[in-house]
C-alpha positions, 0 to 999 in steps of 0.5 A: 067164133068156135062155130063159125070157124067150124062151119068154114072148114066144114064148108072148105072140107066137105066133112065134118071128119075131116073138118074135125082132124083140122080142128083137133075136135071130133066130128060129133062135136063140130056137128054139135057146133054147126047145128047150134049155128043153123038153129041161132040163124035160123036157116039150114046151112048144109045138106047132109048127104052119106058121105059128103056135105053140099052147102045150101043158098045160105051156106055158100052166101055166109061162106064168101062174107066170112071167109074173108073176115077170119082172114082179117082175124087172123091177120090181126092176131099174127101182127100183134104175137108177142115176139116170142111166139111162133107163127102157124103155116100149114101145108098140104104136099102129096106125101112121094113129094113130101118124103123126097123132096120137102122133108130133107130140105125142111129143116134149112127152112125152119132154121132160117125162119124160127118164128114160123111153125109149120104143119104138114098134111101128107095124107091125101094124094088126090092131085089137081086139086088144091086144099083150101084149108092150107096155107099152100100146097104142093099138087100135080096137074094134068092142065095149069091151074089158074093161079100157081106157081110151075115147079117142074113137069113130071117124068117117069124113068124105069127105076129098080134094085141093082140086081135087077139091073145086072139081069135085064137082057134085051134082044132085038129091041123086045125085054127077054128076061125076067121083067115084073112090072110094079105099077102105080093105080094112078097111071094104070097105062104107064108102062104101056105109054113107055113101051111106045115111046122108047121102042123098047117092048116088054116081056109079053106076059110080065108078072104084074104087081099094082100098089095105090102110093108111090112111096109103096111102088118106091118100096117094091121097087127096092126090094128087088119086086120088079121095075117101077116107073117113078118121078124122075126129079123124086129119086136122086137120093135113092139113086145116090144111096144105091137102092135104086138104078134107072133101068133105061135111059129113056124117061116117059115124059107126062102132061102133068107138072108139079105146081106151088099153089098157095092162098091169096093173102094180104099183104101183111101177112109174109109168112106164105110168101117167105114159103113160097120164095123158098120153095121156088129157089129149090124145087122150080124148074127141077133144081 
């Protein structure tokens, strides 16, 4: 069972590292594992590659025959917990999201739900794609998936320190004070999309600083480092605080929209349809 369990996440991971951080394993073990599978079934299930995994003919048949009989599994396991016992829900939520939005609201879940215990998976940020080893996961998509829940789209306002703020002057439709740009790797063309949008142009030659998450931009953008373009819904409560003031009124409205995507289950099992209702009472629609 250990090896099986180990040879789904693998395949649904594409890596025996990443599988091994699922299962609290290392990677040499869930190597061990699958190798000792391959060798009992006497077939190769897996092609090793440098740095990934793709699954063979008979990987990808024994895939689609026992992912969903370890659901059955889990299922009868989650009916029969004694009452005492917590039920296990793991998320997947890209981590500007999950500090924003998720985690100050999560503990009115938890408290209404005290048999359920959950895990969080902040640590990748990729969007339009939903990990299939969480229960659900919250991600943007530039297009709709097929099957997820529309939470609300995503719009970027200009947002910077106070003092920031009290300095910017505008002239004849053209920013001529001092303006830096902190600007997000994922949206490379942002500012220059706002730009065209607003009619508001920017300083010609702007000092530019370029970060890869969007908490980091959140960061620079509070210490006074220049404008950042941040999810408009995500910054109420730095605007609350007074950390952050948006710079403009105009907002760049984007293709993408945050969806709830979460794992076809059966119906006995309630705990992914209980998380799911809560999270479209509060954050569908940008509420």
């Amino acid at each position: 069972m250990r090896a099986l369990r180990a040879f789904c996440t693998a395949a649904e991971r594409g890596s025996f590292r990443r599988a091994a951080e699922d299962l609290f394993l290392t990677a040499s073990a869930v190597s061990h594992q699958i190798k000792q599978l391959e060798e009992a079934m006497g077939v190769l299930l897996f092609q090793r590659q440098p740095r990934s995994l793709k699954l063979t003919g008979s990987g990808r048949a024994l895939l689609d025959e026992l992912s969903p009989v370890l659901e059955d599994l889990d299922l009868v396991i989650e009916r029969n917990c004694t009452r005492g016992s917590r039920i296990a829900l793991r998320i997947s939520v890209q981590p500007f999201f999950a500090s924003e939005l998720l985690m100050p609201r999560l503990s009115e879940f938890l408290a209404d739900n005290p048999g359920i215990s959950i895990t969080v998976d902040t640590a990748d940020e990729e969007p339009d794609r939903h990990d299939k080893t969480a229960d659900a996961s919250v991600r943007l998509f530039s297009s709709p998936p097929l099957e997820g829940d529309r939470l609300f789209p995503l719009r970027l306002i200009p947002m910077g320190s106070p003092a920031l703020y009290d300095s910017v002057e505008v002239v004849a439709g053209r920013i001529t004070s001092e303006f830096p740009l902190v600007v997000h790797n994922a949206r490379p063309g942002a500012w220059q999309k706002w730009q065209k949008s607003s009619g508001i142009r920017l300083p010609r030659q702007a000092t530019t600083i370029r970060l890869n998450s969007m908490i980091a931009v959140a960061r620079a953008a509070e210490q006074g480092l220049g404008a950042a373009l941040m999810p408009a819904q995500l910054c109420n409560d730095r605007i609350e605080s007074g950390a952050l003031t948006p710079l403009f009124d105009h907002e760049l409205e984007s293709t993408e929209a945050y969806y709830l995507i979460s794992r076809p289950r059966k119906p006995e099992s309630d705990r992914i349809g209980t998380f799911r209702n809560w999270v479209l009472q509060e954050f569908a629609l940008g509420r």
